[in-house]
C-alpha atoms as one frame of an Amber mdcrd trajectory, in Angstrom:
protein
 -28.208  -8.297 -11.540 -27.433  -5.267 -10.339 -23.217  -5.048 -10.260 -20.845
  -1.842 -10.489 -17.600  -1.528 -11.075 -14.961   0.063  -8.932 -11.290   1.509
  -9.488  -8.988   0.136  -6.810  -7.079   2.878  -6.086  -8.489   4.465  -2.303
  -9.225   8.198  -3.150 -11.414   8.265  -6.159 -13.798   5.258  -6.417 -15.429
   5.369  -9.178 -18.324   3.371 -11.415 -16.745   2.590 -15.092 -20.089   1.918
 -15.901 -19.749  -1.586 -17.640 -23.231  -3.097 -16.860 -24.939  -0.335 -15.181
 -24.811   3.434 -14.391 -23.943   3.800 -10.449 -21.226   6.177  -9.379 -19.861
   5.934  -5.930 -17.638   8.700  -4.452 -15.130   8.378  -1.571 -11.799   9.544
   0.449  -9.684   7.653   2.196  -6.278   8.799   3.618  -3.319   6.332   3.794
   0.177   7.134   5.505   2.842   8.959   3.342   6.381   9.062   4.217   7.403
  12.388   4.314   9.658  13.821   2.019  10.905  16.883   0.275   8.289  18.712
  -1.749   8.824  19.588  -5.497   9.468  22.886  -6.784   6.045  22.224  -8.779
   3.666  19.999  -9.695   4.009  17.202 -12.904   2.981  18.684 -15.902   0.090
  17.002 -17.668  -0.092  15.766 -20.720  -2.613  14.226 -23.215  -1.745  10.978
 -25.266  -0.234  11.430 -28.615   0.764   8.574 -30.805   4.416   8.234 -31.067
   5.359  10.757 -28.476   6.809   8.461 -26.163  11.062   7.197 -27.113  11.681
   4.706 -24.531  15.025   2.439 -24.328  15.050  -1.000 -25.389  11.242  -0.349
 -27.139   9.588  -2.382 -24.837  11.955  -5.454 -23.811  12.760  -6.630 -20.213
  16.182  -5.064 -18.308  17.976  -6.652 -15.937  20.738  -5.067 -14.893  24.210
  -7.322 -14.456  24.609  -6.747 -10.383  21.044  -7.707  -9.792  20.151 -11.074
  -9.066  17.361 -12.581 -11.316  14.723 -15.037  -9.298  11.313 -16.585  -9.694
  10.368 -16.543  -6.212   8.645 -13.322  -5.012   9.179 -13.621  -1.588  12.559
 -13.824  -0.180 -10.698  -1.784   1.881 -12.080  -2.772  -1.414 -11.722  -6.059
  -2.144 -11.067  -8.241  -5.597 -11.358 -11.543  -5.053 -13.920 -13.351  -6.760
 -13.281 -16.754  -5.825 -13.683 -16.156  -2.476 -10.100 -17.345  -1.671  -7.246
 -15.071  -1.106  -4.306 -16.317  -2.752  -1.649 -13.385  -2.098   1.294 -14.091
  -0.382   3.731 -10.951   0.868   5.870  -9.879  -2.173   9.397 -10.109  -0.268
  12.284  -9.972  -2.916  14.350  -7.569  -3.771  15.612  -9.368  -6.669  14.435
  -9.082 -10.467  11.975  -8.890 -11.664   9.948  -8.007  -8.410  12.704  -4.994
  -8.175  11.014  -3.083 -11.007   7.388  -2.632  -8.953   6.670  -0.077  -6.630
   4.272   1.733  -4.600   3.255   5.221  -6.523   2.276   7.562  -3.577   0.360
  10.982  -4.242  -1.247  14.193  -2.893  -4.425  15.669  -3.883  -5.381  18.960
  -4.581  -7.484  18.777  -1.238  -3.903  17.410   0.403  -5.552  13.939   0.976
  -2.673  11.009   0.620  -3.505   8.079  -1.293  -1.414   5.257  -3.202  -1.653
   3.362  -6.221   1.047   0.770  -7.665   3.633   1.259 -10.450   5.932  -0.750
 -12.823   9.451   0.668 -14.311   9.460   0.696 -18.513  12.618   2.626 -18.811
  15.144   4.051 -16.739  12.714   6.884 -15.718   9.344   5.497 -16.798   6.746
   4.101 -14.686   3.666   2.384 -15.621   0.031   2.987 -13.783  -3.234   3.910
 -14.615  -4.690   6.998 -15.291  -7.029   7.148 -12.096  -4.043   7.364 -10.016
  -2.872  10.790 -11.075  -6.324  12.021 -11.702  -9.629  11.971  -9.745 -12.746
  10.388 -12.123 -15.016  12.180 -10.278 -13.607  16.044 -10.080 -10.990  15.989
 -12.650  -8.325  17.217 -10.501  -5.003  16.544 -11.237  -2.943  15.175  -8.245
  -0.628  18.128  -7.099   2.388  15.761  -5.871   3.244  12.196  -7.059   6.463
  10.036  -5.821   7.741   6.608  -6.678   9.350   4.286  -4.052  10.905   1.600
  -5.809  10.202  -2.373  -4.381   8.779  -1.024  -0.781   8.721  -4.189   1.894
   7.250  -3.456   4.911   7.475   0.488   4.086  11.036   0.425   3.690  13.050
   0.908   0.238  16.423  -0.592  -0.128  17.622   3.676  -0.442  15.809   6.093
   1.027  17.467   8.340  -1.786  15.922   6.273  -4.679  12.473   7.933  -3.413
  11.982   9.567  -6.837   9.217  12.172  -7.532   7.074  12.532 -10.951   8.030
  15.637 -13.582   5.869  14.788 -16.177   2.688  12.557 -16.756   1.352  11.433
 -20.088  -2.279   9.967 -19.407  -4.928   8.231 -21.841  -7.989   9.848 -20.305
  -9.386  12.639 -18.118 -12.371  11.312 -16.929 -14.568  12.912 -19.585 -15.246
  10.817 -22.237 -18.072   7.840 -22.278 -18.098   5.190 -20.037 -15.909   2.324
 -22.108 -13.578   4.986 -23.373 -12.378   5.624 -19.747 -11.734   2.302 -18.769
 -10.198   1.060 -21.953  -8.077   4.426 -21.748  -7.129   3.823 -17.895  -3.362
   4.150 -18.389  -0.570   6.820 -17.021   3.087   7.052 -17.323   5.071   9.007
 -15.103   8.127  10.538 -15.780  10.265  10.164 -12.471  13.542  12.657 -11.894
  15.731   9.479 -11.340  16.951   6.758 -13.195  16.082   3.861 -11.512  15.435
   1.557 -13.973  19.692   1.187 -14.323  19.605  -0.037 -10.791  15.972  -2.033
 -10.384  15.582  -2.979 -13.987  12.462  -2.639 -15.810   9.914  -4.840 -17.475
   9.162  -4.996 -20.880   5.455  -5.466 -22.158   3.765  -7.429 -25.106   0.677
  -7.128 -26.481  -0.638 -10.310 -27.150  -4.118 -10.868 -28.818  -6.979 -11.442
 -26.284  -7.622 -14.915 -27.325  -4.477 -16.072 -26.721  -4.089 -14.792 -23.093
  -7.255 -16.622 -22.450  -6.442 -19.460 -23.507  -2.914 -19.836 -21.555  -4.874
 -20.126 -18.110  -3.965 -19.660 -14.423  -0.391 -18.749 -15.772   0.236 -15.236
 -15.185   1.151 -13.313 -12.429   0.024 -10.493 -10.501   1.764  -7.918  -8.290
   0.104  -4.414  -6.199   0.246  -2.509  -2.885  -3.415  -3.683  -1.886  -4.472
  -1.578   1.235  -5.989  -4.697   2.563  -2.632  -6.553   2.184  -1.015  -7.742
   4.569  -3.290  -8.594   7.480  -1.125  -8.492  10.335  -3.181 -10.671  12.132
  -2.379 -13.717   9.992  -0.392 -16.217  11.460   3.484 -15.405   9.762   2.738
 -12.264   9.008   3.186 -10.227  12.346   6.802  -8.842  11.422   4.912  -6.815
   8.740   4.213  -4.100  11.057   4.567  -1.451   8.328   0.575  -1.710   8.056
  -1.485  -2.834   4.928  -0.395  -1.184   1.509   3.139  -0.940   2.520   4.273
  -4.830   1.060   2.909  -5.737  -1.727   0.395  -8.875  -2.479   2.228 -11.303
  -4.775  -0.344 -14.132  -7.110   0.481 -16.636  -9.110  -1.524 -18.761 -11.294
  -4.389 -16.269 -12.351  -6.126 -15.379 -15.716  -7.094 -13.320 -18.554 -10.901
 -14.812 -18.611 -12.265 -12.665 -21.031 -12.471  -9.970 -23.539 -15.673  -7.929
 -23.961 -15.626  -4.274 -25.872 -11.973  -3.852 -25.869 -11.561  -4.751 -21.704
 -10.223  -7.176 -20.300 -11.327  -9.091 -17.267  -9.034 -11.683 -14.900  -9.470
 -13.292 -11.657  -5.863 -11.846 -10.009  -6.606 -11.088  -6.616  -6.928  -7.362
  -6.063  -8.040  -4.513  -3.922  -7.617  -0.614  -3.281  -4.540   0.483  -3.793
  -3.277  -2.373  -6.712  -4.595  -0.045  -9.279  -1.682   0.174 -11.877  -0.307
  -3.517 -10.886   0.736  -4.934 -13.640  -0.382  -8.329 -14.825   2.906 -10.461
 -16.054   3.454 -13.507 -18.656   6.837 -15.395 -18.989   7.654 -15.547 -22.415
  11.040 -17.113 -23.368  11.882 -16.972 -20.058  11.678 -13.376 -19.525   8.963
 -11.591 -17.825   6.663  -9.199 -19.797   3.407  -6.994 -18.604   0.607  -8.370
 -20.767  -2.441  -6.348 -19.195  -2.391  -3.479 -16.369  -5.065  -4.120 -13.295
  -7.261  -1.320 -12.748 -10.765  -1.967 -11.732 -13.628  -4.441 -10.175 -17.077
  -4.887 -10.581 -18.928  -5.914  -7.553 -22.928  -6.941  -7.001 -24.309  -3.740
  -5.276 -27.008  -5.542  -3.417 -24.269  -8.355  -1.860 -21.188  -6.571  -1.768
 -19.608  -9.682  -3.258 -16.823  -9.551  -5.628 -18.043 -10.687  -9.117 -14.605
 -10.048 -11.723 -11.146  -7.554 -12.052 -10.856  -5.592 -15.272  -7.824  -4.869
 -17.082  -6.305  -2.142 -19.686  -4.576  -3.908 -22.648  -1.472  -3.035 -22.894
  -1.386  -2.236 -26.614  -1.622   1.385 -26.088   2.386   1.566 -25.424   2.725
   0.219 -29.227   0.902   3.235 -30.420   2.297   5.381 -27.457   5.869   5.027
 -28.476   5.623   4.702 -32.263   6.663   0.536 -31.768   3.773  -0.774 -34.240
């Protein structure tokens, strides 16, 4: 079988070379909302154990004013089954508050968006592809986070925060498995929005027990295929695809094979960095961050989603 796999995020597209050697390259520009430029761009950094203090060392915030509620609702395609199961991701309540749409700028001034998750007050979770090209290298020259976007609008235009500082796992430039296991980013925003949205903690559960707690975890990203407006109900979301999130519940972890991860959430370009969520307790944790698909070359038909265990926080901020 010949298969490839494929970041979703729409300006780098890239093979991660899991089962076979095939590198695709592509551009595609999505609509920004324009806002003030930085002085400069992030500052880059490489990931050192332990270099990372974050509040509350990776447990779930919910701040008092915010109301807490299960229900969410209020391009290159991931969907293996065949059946779309995303509904529009409505809510502005927590958890659903804490997950964004991460917009940036290449070096060539092409837009392009991934999706992001608030750790901290000023930490957002993604994946390394979204800040970086795979392909050239380049670091993106300008990277914002708009916090819970519906339908291209935030609750506060003034909670548009932009990125000072990211700390990624890889460049691009190591082999094949180390880039996708390595897949992760976290931006350093200039405003504290995880007081106001809250944030999500994360666990990092062993592989075997994820797979075995099936079609119970939930998925959340800005899918550039998402939503159709054409669909019956969905005509008010005239915002255009990528600008209201895709919202799945009841997918899986299905399997673990050299250190990845691969579920069935429902996925395409631009849910890179969408972060894959178990209730435990009661309290909503990421257990695995979305970041790639592999596809059959020769059909074009969507085979299975990879993930980045999330165990690299534990050694990112000194927890384990």
């Amino acid at each position: 079988m010949n298969t490839k796999s494929i970041y979703k995020q729409p300006f780098a597209l890239f093979f991660a070379g899991i089962l076979s050697a095939v590198t695709l390259g592509g551009s595609v520009s999505v609509q920004a909302q324009t806002e003030s430029q930085p002085t400069s761009p992030p500052k880059f950094s490489k990931f050192q154990a332990g270099q990372l203090k974050l509040q509350g060392n990776g447990t779930p915030f919910k701040p008092s004013e915010l109301r807490q509620s299960e229900k969410p609702t209020g391009g290159k395609r991931g969907i293996p089954d065949g059946i779309d199961d995303r509904t529009p991701m409505l809510s502005r309540d927590y958890p659903w508050s804490t997950i964004g749409r991460v917009q940036g700028t290449t070096t060539d001034a092409k837009s392009y968006h991934c999706t992001g998750t608030l750790i901290a007050d000023d930490i957002v979770l993604t994946n390394s592809h979204c800040v970086i090209d795979p392909e050239t290298h380049q670091l993106s020259k300008k990277i914002q986070f708009l916090p819970n976007v519906i339908n291209g609008v935030v609750s506060n235009e003034r909670d548009i925060a932009t990125v000072e500082q990211v700390i990624y796992g890889t460049d691009f430039t190591q082999d094949r498995i180390a880039n996708q296991t390595k897949d992760w980013a976290i931006l350093k925003i200039d405003k504290p929005l995880g007081r106001k949205y809250g944030y999500l903690g994360w666990k990092s559960l062993p592989a075997a027990a994820l797979i075995k707690n099936k079609q119970k975890l939930f998925f959340v990203g800005y899918s550039g295929d998402f939503p159709d407006p054409n669909k019956k109900g969905y005509e008010y979301l005239s915002a255009g695809q990528g600008w209201t999130a895709g919202f799945q519940a009841g997918c899986s972890i299905v399997r673990e094979e050299d250190n990845i991860l691969f579920h069935d959430c429902d996925t395409a370009g631009g849910s890179s960095g969408g972060p894959i969520i178990g209730l435990i307790d009661g309290q909503p944790y990421i257990v695995a961050l979305n970041n790639a698909e592999i596809k059959n070359t020769r059909t074009h038909q969507d085979i299975i989603n990879l993930a980045v265990k999330i165990s690299f926080l534990d050694e990112l901020t000194g927890k384990n």
